[in-house]
C-alpha positions as a Python dict, from the first residue, in 0.01 Angstrom:
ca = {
    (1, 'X'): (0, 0, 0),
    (2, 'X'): (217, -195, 203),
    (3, 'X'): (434, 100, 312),
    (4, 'X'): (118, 265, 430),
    (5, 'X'): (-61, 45, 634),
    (6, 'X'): (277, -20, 854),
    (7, 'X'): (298, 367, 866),
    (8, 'X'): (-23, 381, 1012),
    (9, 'X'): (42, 101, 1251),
    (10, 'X'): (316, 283, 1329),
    (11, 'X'): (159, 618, 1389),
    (12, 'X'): (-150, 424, 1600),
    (13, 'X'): (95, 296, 1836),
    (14, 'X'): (337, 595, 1872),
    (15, 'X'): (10, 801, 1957),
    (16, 'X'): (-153, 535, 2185),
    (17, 'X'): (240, 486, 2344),
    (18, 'X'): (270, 833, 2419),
    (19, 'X'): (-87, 925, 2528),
    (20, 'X'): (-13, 698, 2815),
    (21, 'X'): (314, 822, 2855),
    (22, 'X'): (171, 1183, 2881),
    (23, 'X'): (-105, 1074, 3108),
    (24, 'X'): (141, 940, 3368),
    (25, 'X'): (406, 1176, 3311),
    (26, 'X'): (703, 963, 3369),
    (27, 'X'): (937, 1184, 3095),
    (28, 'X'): (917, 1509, 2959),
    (29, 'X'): (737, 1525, 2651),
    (30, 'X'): (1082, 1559, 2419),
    (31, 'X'): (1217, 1297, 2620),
    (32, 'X'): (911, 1087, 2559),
    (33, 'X'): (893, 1112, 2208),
    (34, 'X'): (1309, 1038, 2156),
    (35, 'X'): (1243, 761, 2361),
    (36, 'X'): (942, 619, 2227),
    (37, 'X'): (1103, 643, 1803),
    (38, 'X'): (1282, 329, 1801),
    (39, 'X'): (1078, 167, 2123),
    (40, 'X'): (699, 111, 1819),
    (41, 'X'): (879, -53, 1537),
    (42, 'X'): (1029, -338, 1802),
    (43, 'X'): (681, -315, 1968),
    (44, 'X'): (473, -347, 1636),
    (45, 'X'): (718, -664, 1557),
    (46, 'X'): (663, -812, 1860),
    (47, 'X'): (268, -798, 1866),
    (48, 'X'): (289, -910, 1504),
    (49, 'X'): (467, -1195, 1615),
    (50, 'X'): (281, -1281, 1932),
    (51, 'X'): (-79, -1214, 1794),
    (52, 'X'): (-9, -1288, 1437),
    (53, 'X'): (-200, -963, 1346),
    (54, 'X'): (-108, -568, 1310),
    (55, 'X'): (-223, -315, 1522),
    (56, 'X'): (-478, -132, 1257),
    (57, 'X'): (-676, -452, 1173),
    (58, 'X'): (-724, -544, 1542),
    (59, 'X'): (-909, -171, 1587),
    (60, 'X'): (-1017, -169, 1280),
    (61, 'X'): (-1073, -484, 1105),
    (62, 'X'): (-969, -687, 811),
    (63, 'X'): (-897, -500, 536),
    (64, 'X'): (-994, -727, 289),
    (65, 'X'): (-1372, -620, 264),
    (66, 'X'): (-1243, -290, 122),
    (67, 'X'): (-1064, -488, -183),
    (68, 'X'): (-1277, -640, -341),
}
């Protein structure tokens, strides 16, 4: 369970990341994605150390009302 909420963190933030990366158009798209694979897990750390908090319960909520 662990294993899949970080992979959805993960995929959140890769497709917010390279929305915005696509919107302004700084790299081509391949470029963009290379770029962008080891650029969320050091991103996802560093929110979870400055907020204290993962990137799927901010949107979404705790999770704990679903385990019960």
């Amino acid at each position: 369970m662990k294993l899949l909420r970080r992979l959805f963190d993960y995929s959140l933030l890769f497709s917010i990341l390279y929305l915005i990366g696509a919107e302004i158009d700084v790299l081509s798209r391949w470029t963009l994605i290379v770029v962008l694979i080891p650029v969320v897990p050091l991103l996802d750390l560093l929110l979870k150390k400055l907020f204290r908090l993962s990137l799927g319960k901010y949107f979404f909520g705790s999770q704990k009302k679903w385990h019960k």
